[in-house]
C-alpha positions, -999 to +999 in steps of 0.1 A: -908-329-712-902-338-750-918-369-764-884-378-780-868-388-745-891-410-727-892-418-689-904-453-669-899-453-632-901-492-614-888-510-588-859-474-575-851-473-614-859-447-639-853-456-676-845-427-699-853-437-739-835-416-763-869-418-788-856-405-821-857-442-838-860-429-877-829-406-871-815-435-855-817-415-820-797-386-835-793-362-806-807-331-816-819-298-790-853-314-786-836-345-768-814-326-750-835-305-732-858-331-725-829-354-709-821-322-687-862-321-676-863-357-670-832-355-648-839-321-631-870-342-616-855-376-612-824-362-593-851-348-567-874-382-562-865-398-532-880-437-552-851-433-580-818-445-574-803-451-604-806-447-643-807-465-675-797-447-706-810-462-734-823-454-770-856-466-791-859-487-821-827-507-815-802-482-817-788-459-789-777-430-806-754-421-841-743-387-822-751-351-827-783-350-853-763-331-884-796-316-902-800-300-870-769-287-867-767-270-902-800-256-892-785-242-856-801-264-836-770-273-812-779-303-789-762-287-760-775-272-726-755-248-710-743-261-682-750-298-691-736-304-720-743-323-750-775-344-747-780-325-719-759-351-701-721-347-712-710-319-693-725-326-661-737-363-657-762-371-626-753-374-591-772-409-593-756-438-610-759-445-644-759-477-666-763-473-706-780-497-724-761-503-762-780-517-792-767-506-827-748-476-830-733-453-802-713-432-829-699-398-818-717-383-794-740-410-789-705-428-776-699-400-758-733-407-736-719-434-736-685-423-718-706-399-693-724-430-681-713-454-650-716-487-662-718-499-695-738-529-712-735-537-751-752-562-775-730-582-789-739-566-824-731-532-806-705-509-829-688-475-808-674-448-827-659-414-825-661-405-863-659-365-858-626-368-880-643-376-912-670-350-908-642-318-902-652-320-864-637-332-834-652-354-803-660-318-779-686-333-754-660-353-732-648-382-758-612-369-763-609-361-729-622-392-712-617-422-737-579-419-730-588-424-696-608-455-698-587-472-720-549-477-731-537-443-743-523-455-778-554-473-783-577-441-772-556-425-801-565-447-825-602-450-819-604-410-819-579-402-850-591-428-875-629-422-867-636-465-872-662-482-856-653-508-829-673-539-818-687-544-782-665-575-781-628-554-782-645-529-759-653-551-735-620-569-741-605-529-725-626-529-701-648-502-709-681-523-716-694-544-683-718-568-700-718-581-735-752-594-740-770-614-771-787-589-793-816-572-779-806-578-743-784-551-732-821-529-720-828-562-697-794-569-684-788-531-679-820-528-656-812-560-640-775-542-630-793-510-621-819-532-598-788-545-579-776-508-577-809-493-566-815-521-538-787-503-522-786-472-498-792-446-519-771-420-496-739-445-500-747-446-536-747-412-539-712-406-519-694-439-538-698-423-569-690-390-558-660-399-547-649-421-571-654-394-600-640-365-578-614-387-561-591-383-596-578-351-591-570-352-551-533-354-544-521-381-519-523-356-490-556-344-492-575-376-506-585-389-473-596-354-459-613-349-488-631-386-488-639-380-450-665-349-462-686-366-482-687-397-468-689-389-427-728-381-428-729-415-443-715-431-414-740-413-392-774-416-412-800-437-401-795-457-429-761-465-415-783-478-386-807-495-406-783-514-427-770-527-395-800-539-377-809-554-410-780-573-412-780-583-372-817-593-374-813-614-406-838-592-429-838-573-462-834-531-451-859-504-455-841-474-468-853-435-456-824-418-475-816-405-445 
């Protein structure tokens, strides 16, 4: 794995630290590769539950890193996508952590992420405009459908930088935090995610990010697949002697 993403596992929650701090975490093929070895392993470890995306040095990322790219070194993975992440995010939930910038493909981490916590001195961006480039690793295609459409539009065409504050206001940040908080508060959301069954976690966001394109007729059907072995996992059981014998449960993740 590349020392510019670095990995702490505690408590069911892996943190993953974007480490580029001098480029202000400036995504280049090093980091992206090394998000896709971090999460090849993680997805497999039956202790992690859920992520935090962050980045080092007070800053989570300004986007694609631009001396790379006029170099040829693309910060994509086939497959996976830009930062290794865009394309095709985890199976486990996600929670980024926003300090500084999260500018063009750094907001687009962003947007392939779960939940969302921002410092209050947090600024989002998709500035692709003003470089002859446009917002390819998911931020065209999903900002429109986290927030108003007219206001998607503006964000994306002008190419400005918007505070944590209006995003929040939208409803696309969770948690605005004072500055240098959003790493705590994001673990401390994650910890509340992890302490959960992890096979529930996994089939709750599965459906809710597949759920989108099922018609009316088929949703249910379609829910009833992933969620059924659920129902009949002995974590189901657990969870329900847990609750009948007044205890915390002990999740298999099975």
């Amino acid at each position: 794995m590349s020392d510019e993403v670095l990995v702490e596992v505690e408590g069911g929650i892996a943190v993953i630290t974007i480490n580029r701090p001098r480029a202000r975490n400036a995504v280049n093929g090093a980091v992206a590769r090394g998000v896709v070895a971090a999460l090849d392993e993680l997805e497999e470890r039956k202790d992690v539950s859920a992520y935090v995306l962050t980045g080092a040095g007070g800053t989570f990322s300004a986007g694609m890193d631009l001396k790379g790219f006029l170099t040829g070194d693309f910060p994509v993975v086939e497959g996976r996508g830009f930062g290794g992440l865009a394309e095709s995010p985890p199976k486990k939930p996600v929670v980024a952590a926003v300090e500084g910038y999260a500018l063009a493909g750094g907001f687009e981490l962003v947007l392939s992420c779960d939940i969302v916590v921002a410092s209050e001195e947090a600024k989002f961006g998709l500035p692709e405009p003003k470089r002859g480039l446009v917002a390819g690793a998911g931020g065209v295609m999903r900002l429109p459908r986290r927030i108003p459409y007219h206001i998607a539009m503006e964000m994306a065409l002008t190419g400005d930088h918007y505070p944590a504050s209006r995003l929040y206001e939208l409803g696309l940040v969770n948690r605005v935090t004072p500055a240098g908080e959003a790493l705590a508060v994001a673990k401390e959301m994650a910890a509340k995610i992890a302490a959960n069954a992890p096979l529930a976690l996994l089939a709750t966001k599965r459906v809710m990010v597949e759920s989108a394109d099922w018609s009316r007729d088929e949703m249910f059907a379609r829910q009833a697949e992933i969620i059924n072995p659920v129902f009949g996992s002995k974590d189901a059981m657990e969870g329900a002697a847990a609750f009948a014998e007044k205890r915390a449960p002990n999740w298999a993740g099975e």
